[in-house]
C-alpha positions in Angstrom: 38.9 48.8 2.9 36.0 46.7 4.3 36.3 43.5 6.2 35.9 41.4 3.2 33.4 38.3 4.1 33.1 34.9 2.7 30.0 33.8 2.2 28.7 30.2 1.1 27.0 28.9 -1.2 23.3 28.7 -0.3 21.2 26.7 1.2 21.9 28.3 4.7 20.7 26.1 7.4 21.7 26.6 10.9 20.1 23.7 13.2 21.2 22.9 16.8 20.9 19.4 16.3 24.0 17.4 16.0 24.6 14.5 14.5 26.6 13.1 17.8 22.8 14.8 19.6 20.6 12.8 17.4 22.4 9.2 17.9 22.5 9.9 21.8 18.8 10.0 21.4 18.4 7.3 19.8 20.6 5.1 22.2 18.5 6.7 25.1 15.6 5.6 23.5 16.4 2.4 23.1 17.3 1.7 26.7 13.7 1.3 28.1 13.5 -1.9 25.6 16.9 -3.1 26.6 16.3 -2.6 29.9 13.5 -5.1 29.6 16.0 -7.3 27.5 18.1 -7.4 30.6 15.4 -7.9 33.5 13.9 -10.8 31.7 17.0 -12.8 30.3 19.3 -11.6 33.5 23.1 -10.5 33.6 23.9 -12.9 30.3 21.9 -9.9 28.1 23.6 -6.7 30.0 27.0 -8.7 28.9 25.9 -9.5 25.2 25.1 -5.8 24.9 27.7 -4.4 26.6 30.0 -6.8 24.6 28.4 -5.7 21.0 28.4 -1.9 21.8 32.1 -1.8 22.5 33.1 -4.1 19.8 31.5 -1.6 17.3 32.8 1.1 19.0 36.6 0.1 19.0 36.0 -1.4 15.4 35.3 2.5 14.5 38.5 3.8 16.3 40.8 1.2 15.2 39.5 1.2 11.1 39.7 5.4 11.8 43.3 5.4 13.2 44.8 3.2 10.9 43.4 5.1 7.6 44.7 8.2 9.2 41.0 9.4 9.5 39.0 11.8 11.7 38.1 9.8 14.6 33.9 9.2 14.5 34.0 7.5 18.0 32.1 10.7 19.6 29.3 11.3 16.7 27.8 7.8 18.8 26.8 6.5 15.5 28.8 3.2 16.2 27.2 2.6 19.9 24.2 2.8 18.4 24.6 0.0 15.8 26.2 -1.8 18.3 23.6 -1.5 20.8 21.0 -2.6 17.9 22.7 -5.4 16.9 22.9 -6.6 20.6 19.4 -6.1 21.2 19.0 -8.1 18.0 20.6 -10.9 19.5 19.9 -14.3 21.9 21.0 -14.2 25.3 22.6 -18.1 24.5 25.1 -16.5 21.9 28.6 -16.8 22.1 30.5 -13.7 22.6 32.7 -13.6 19.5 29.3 -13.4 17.3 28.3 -10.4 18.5 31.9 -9.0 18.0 32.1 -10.4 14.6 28.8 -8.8 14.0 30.1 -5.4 15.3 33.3 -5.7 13.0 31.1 -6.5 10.0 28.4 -4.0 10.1 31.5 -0.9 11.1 34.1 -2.0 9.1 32.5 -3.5 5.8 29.1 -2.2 5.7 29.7 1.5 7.3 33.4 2.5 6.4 34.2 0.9 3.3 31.4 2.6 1.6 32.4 6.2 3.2 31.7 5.9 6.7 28.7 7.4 8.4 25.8 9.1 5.7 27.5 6.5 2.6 26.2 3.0 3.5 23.9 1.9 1.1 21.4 -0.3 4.2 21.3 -0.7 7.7 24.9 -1.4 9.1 23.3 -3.3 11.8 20.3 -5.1 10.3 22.7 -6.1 7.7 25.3 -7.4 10.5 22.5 -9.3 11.5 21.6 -10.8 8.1 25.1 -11.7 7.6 24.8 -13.6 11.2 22.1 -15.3 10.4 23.0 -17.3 7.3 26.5 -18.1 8.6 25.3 -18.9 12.0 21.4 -19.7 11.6 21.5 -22.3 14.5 23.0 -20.2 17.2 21.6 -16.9 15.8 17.7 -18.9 16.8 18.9 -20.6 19.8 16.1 -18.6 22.5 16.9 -20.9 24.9 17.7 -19.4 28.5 19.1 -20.3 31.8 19.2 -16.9 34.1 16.6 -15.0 34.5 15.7 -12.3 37.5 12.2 -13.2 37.5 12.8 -16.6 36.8 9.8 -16.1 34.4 11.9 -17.7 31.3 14.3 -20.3 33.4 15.7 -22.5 30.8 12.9 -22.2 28.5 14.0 -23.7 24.7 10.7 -24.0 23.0 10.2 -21.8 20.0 9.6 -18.4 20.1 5.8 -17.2 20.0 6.5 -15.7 16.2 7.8 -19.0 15.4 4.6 -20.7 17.4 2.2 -18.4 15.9 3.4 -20.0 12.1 3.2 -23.7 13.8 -0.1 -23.1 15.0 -1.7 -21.7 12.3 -4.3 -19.8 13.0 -5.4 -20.6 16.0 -6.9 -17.4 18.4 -5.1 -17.6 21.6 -2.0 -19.4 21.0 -0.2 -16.5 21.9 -0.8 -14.4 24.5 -1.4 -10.8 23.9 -0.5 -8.9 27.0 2.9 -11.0 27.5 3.3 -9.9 24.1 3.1 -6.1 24.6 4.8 -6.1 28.1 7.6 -8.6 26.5 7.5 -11.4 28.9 8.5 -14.3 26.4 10.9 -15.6 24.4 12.8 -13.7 21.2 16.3 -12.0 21.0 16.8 -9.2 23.5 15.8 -6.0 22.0 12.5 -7.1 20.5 10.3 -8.7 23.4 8.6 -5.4 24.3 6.6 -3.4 22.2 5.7 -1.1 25.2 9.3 -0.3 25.6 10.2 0.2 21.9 6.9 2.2 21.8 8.2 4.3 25.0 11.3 5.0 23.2 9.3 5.8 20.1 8.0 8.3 22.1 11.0 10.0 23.1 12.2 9.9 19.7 8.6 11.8 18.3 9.1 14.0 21.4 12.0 15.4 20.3 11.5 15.3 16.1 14.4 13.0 16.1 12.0 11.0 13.9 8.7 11.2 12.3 5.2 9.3 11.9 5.0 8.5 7.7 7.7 5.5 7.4 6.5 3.7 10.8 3.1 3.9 10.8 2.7 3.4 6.8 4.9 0.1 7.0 3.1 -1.0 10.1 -0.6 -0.3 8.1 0.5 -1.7 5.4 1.8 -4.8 7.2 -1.9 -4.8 9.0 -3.5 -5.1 6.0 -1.7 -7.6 4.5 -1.9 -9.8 7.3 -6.0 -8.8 7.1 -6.2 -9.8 3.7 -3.9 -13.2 3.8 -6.6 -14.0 6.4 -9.7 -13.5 4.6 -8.5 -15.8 1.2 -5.8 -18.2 2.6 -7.3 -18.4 6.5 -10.2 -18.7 8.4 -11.1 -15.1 8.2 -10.1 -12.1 10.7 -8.9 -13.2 13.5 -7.9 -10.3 16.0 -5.6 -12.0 18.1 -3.4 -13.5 15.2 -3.3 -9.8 13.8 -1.7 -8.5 17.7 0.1 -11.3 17.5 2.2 -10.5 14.3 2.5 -7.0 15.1 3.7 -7.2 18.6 6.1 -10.4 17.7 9.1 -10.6 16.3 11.3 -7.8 15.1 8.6 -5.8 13.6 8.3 -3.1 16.1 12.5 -2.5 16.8 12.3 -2.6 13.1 9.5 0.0 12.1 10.3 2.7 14.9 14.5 2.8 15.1 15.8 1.1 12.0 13.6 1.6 9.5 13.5 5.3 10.2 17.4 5.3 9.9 18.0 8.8 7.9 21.0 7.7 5.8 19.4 4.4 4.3 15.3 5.9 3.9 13.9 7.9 1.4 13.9 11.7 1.6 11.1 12.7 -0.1 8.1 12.8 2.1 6.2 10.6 -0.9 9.2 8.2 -1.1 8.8 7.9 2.8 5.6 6.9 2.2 6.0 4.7 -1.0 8.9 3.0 1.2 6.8 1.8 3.9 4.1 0.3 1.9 6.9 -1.4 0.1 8.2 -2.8 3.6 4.6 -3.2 5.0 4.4 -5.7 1.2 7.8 -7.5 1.4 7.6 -8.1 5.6 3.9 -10.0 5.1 5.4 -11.7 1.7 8.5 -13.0 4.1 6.4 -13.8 7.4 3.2 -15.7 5.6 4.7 -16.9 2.8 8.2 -17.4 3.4 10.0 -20.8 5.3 11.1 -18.5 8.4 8.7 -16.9 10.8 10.6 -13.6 10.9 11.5 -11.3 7.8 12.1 -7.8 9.4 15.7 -7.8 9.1 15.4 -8.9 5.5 12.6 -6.7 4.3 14.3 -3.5 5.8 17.9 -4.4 3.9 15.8 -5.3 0.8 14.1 -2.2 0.7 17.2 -0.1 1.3 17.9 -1.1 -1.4 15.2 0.6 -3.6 16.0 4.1 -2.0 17.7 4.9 -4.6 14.7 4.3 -7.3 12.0 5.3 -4.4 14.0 8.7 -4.7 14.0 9.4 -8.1 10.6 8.4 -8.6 9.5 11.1 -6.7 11.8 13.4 -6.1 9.7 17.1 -6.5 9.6 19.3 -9.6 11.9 22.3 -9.5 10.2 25.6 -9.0 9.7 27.1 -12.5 10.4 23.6 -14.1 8.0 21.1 -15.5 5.3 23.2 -16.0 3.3 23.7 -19.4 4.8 26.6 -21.8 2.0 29.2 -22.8 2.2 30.5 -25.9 
C-alpha cells in the first residue's frame, strides 16, 4: 500500500510572513518616531517607553501562564501595543499609568476576548481611552523639564493642537515645519510626522500594510477640515489645514493603528468605506467636539462598525447572486 496523505481542507496558502515577522516590523517602524520622542523630551520618554513595553509584555506571560496557555510573548504582538501606548503617552506621567495601561489593553481588551486576532478595537488605543477619562489631567499634562536639546525645557503651555482650537483660525499660529520635524509639545509618539511617515515607509516597503485605509481617512479628514472652513470659518486657510494634519495623533493614528489587521475591514471596499468613516468622525470630534484631539476615539468608534463595514460589502460568491436565465 501507498503512503497515505492527509490533505486539508482548502484554501492552501503558504506565505513566509509570520505573524511574530509582521509585529517586529511594525515595532522597527515605529522606532524612527520614538526615537524623536526621546531626543526631544530626554531620558524621562526612553523610561516611559521602556516601562510601558515591558509592562505589556509581562502582563501577556503572566495572564498566559496562569490559564495554562501557549505562551504569545514571542509573536511581539504585546511589545507592540506596549510601545504604542508609550508613544501615546506624556513624558510627565507617572509610571504606574503606563503599566496600568499595559495591563488594561493585554489583559482585558486582548485576552479576555481570545487573545491576539479576537479583540473587537485597538488594545492600545483603547488602553489609552480608558487613561484618559480616568486620568484626563495627567493623561494632558505636556509639561516638560529634560530635554537634550533643551528646545522644550520646562515648557507647560498647551499643545499646538490644543492652540490651534484656541486660536481659531488664525494662519501662522502654528508653525509648520516644527510641526513636520516634531519639535513641540504632544505625547511622545506623535510629534513627528516625518518619523511616523519614515516608518510608514518601511511598513509599504515591505507590504506589511497598504495605501486605501491611510490615505482615504487622511482625504477624507482633508476635506472635512476644507469644508468646515468654507461655511463655519474664514475660508481655506492652508496653514490651519497642515496644521490639523501634522498635529495631534492623526498621523500615529492613520499609518500604524488604524491599519491594525485584526480590528479593520477586510474587504478592500470596507477598507475604503472605513476610512471615510474615520476621516467623518475625526473632523466631527476635532472641530466640533470640547477636546482638540479625537484620534483615539474615532479609531475605537469605528472598530466598532467593522463588523457592519464587513457585511455590507463583503463580495458575491462566484456563481451566486447573479440573474437566472430562463
Amino acid at each position: 500500500m501507498g503512503e497515505m496523505l492527509h490533505v486539508s481542507s482548502n484554501p492552501h496558502v503558504r506565505d513566509r510572513m509570520t505573524t511574530a515577522k509582521i509585529m517586529q516590523m511594525v515595532f522597527v517602524a515605529l522606532l524612527p518616531a520614538a526615537a524623536v520622542g526621546v531626543w526631544n523630551f530626554g531620558l524621562r520618554a526612553l523610561l516611559v517607553l521602556c516601562v510601558s513595553v515591558l509592562s505589556a509584555v509581562c502582563s501577556e506571560w503572566v495572564y498566559d501562564h496562569f490559564m495554562h496557555k501557549p505562551n504569545t510573548v514571542k509573536d511581539w504582538s504585546a511589545a507592540v501595543t506596549g510601545l504604542l501606548l508609550g508613544m501615546n503617552m506624556p513624558v510627565s506621567i507617572p509610571l504606574w499609568i503606563p503599566v496600568l495601561g499595559s495591563v488594561f489593553a493585554i489583559i482585558v481588551v486582548k485576552q479576555l476576548f481570545g487573545g491576539l486576532g479576537q479583540n473587537f478595537m485597538n488594545p492600545a488605543l483603547a488602553a489609552r481611552c480608558f487613561l484618559l477619562i480616568s486620568f484626563s489631567a495627567r493623561m494632558t499634562d505636556f509639561s516638560v523639564s529634560d530635554s537634550f536639546k533643551g528646545v522644550v525645557d520646562t515648557v507647560t503651555g498647551a499643545t499646538p493642537l490644543a492652540a490651534l482650537k484656541d486660536h481659531g483660525f488664525v494662519s501662522g499660529s502654528v508653525p509648520i515645519r516644527n510641526l513636520f520635524v516634531g519639535n513641540i509639545q504632544g505625547t511622545i509618539g506623535e510629534t513627528s510626522a516625518l518619523a511616523i511617515l519614515l516608518g510608514a515607509v518601511i511598513l509599504l516597503t515591505f507590504k506589511v500594510i497598504d495605501l486605501k485605509i491611510p490615505l482615504t481617512y487622511l482625504g477624507t479628514f482633508s476635506v472635512f477640515v476644507v469644508l468646515y472652513l468654507c461655511f463655519w470659518g474664514k475660508g481655506f486657510d492652508m496653514n490651519y489645514l497642515l496644521s490639523e494634519l501634522f498635529s495631534g495623533g492623526l498621523m500615529l493614528g492613520a499609518w500604524f493603528m488604524a491599519t491594525d489587521y485584526v480590528t479593520s475591514p477586510i474587504t478592500q471596499k470596507g477598507q475604503y468605506v472605513y476610512g471615510i468613516c474615520l476621516g467623518i468622525v475625526t473632523g466631527v470630534f476635532r472641530l466640533f467636539g470640547a477636546s482638540a484631539e479625537g484620534v483615539s476615539y474615532a479609531i475605537i468608534f469605528c472598530n466598532l462598525l467593522v463588523p457592519q463595514i464587513e457585511r455590507f460589502t463583503c463580495p458575491t460568491a462566484f456563481g451566486k447572486g447573479g440573474k437566472k436565465h430562463e
